[in-house]
C-alpha positions as CSV (number, residue, x, y, z in Angstrom):
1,X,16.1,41.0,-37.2
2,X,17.2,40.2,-34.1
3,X,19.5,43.2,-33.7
4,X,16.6,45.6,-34.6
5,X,13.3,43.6,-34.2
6,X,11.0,45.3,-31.0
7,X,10.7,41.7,-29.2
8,X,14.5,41.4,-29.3
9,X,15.1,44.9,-28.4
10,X,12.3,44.4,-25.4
11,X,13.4,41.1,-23.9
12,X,17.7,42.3,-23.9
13,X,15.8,45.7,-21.8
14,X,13.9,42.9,-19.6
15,X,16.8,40.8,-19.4
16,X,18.7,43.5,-18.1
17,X,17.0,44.9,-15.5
18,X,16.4,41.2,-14.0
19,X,20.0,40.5,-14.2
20,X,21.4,44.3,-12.7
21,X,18.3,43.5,-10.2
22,X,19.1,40.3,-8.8
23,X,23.0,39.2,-9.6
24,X,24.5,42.4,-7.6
25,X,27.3,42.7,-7.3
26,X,28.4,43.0,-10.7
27,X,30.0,41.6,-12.9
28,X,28.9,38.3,-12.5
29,X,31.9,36.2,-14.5
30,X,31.4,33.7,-15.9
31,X,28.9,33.0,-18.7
32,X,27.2,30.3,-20.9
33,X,24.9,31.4,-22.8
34,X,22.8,28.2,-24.3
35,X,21.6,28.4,-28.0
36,X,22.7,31.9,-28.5
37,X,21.1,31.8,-32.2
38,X,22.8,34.2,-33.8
39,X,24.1,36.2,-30.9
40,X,22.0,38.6,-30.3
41,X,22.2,38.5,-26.7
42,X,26.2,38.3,-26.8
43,X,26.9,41.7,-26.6
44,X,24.7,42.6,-23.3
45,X,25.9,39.6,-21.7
46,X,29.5,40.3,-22.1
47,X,29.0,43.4,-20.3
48,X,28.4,41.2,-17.2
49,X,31.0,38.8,-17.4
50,X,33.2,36.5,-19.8
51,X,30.9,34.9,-22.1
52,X,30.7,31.5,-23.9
53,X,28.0,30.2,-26.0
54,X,26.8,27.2,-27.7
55,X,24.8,26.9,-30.7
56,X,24.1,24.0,-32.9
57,X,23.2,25.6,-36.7
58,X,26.1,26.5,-38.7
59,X,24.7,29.5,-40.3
60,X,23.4,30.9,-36.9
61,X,27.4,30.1,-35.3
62,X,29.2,32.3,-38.1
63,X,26.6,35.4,-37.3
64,X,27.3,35.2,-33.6
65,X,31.0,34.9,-34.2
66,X,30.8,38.5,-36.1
67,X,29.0,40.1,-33.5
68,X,31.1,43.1,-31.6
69,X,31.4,41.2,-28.6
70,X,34.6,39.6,-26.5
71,X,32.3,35.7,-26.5
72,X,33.7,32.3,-27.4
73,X,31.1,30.7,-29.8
74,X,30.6,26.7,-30.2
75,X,29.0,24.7,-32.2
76,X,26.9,22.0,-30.0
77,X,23.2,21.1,-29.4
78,X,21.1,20.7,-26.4
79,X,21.4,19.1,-24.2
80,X,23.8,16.6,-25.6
81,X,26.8,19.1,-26.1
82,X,26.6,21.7,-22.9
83,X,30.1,21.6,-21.0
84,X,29.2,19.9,-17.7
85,X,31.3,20.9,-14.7
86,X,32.4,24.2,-16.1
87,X,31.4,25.6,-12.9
88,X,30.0,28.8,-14.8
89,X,28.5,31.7,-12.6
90,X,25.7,32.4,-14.5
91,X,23.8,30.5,-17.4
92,X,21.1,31.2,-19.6
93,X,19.1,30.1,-22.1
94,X,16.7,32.5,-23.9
95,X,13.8,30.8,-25.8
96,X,15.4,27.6,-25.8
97,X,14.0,25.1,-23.5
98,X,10.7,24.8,-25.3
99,X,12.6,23.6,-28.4
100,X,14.0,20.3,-26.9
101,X,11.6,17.7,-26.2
102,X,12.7,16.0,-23.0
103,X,12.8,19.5,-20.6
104,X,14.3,17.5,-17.7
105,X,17.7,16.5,-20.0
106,X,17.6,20.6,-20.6
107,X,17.5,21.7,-17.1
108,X,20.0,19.2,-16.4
109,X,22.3,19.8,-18.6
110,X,22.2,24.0,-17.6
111,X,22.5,23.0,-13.7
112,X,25.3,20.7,-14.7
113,X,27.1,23.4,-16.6
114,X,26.5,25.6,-12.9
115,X,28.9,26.0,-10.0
116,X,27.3,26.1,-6.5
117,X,25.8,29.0,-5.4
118,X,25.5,30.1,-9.8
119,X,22.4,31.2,-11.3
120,X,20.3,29.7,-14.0
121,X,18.2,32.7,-16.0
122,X,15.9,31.3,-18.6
123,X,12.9,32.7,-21.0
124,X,10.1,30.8,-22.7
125,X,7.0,31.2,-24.5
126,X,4.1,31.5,-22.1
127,X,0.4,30.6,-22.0
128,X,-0.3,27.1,-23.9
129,X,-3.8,28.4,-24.7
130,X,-2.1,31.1,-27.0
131,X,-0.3,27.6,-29.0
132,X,-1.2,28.4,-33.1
133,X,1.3,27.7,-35.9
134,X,3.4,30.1,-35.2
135,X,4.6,27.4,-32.4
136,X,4.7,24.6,-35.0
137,X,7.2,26.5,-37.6
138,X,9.2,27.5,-34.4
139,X,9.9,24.1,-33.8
140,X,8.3,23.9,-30.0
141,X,7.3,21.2,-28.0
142,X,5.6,23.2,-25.7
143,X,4.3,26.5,-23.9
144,X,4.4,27.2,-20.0
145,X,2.6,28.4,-17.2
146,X,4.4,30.4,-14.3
147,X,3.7,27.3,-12.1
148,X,4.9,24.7,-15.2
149,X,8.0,26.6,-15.4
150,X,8.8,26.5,-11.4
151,X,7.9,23.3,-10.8
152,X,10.3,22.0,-13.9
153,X,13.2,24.2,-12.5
154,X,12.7,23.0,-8.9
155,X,12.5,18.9,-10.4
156,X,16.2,20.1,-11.5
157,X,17.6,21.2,-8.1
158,X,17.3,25.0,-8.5
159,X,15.7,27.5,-6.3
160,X,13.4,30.2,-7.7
161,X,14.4,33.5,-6.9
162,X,12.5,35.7,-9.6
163,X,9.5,34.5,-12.0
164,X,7.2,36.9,-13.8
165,X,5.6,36.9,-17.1
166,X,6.4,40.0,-20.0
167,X,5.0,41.3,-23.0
168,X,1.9,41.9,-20.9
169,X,0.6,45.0,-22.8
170,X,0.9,43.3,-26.2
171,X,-0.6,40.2,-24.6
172,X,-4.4,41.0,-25.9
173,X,-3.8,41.9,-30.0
174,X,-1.1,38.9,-30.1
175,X,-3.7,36.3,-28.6
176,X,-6.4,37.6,-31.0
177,X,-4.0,37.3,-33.5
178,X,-2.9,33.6,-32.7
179,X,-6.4,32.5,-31.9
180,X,-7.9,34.2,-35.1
181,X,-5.5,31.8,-37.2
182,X,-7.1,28.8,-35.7
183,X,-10.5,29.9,-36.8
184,X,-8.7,30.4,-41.2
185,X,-9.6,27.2,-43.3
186,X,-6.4,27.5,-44.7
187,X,-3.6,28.7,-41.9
188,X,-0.1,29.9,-43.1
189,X,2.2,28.7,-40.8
190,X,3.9,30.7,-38.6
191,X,2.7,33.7,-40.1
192,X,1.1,36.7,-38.3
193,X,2.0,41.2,-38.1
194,X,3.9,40.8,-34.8
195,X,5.7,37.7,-35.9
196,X,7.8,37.8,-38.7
197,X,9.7,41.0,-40.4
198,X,10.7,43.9,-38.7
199,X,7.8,46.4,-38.7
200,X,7.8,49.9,-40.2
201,X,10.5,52.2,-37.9
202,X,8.1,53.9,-35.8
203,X,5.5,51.4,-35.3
204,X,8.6,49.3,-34.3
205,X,10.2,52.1,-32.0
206,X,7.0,52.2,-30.2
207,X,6.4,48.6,-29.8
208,X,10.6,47.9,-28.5
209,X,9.5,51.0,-25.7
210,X,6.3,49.3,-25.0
211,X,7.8,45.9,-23.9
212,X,10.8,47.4,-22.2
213,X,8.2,49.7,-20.5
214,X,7.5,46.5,-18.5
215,X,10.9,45.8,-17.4
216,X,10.8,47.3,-13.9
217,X,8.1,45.5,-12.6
218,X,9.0,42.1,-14.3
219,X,12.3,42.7,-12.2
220,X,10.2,43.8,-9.3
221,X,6.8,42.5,-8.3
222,X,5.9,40.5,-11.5
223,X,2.8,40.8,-13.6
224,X,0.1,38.3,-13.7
225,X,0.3,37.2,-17.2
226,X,1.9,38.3,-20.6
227,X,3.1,36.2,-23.9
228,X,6.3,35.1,-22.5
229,X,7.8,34.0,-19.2
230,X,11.6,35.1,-17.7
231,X,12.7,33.1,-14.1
232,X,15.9,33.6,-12.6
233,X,17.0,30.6,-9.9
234,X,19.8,29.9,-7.6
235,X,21.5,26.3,-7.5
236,X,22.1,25.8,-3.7
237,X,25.2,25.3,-2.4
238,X,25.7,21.1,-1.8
């Protein structure tokens, strides 16, 4: 899934652009990438730089090891097990900050993995009034605002440098989707069209454009709202 799943597809496009956008020149160098999951993000990261990644599931470890791309995988959790004082250029951390109940030990332990002067690019889940099951059987502890997600990054010493929310086009059926399983006597958890299985091939192809459509101005001038959030922040020199 996460190899051919539109939302995967559309966030490594969005990723992208924010990354070739803002972290000229390129390459970077070098990388952490925290709780890869299965890798899916390994091989576009590894076109930026030399890539390590931490992971705590067994399972999801052996499928990032396999993927075609030149990245170290460990097995750790977060924050607990991030290497402190790597100095890495870049980190990131895609769709995992929500998972870990005390945010503050998160962003720590990513600006502790950062040199000075490194970037810190992180996704999360966006909008708290679109929390529904689907957010329970995830396993998060939370969804954010664009001013939630600042103010936690600055609380951890970085400097905001690009915030915007994404999957603004698919924002409306997904919310009626998410709200409508609030209003079903009997829920299934975690269950909805857009979340789980990888749609028929076209309505897929059309939904992996449609998100990555939105890449330009999420790297650009930012849209006002959407189902998920991307930042990108500096850690100041000290």
């Amino acid at each position: 899934m996460e190899r051919a799943h539109w939302w995967f597809v559309g966030r490594r496009a969005v990723v992208a652009e924010v990354i070739e956008r803002h972290l000229r020149p390129l390459p970077v160098g070098r990388i952490l990438d925290v709780g890869c999951g299965t890798g899916g993000m390994l091989p576009l990261l590894t076109r930026y730089g030399e890539v390590t990644a931490i992971e705590p599931e067994p399972y999801a470890v052996a499928h990032a090891r396999a993927q075609p791309a030149a990245a170290v995988v460990i097995q750790g959790r977060v924050p607990e097990d991030v290497p402190a004082g790597y100095g890495f250029d870049l980190v990131t951390a895609f769709d995992v900050i929500e998972h870990v109940e005390d945010e503050g030990a998160a962003l720590g332990a990513l600006v502790a993995a950062t040199r000075p002067g490194g970037s810190v690019l992180v996704t999360v889940p966006a909008l708290p009034i679109l929390w529904s099951e689907h957010d329970v059987a995830n396993g998060h502890h939370r969804r954010y605002l664009r001013g939630d997600l600042i103010r936690a990054m600055t609380a951890s010493g970085l400097a905001i440098r690009q915030v915007s929310y994404f999957n603004t086009a698919l924002l409306p059926p997904i919310a009626a989707l998410r709200l409508a399983g609030r209003l079903r006597r009997r829920p299934r958890p975690g269950r909805s069209d857009f979340d789980l299985g990888v749609p028929p091939a076209v309505l897929n192809r059309m939904l992996a454009r449609l998100l990555a459509s939105e890449r330009r101005l999420v790297a650009g001038r930012g849209l006002p709202a959407g189902v998920s959030l991307v930042a990108l922040a500096r850690l100041e020199r000290t």
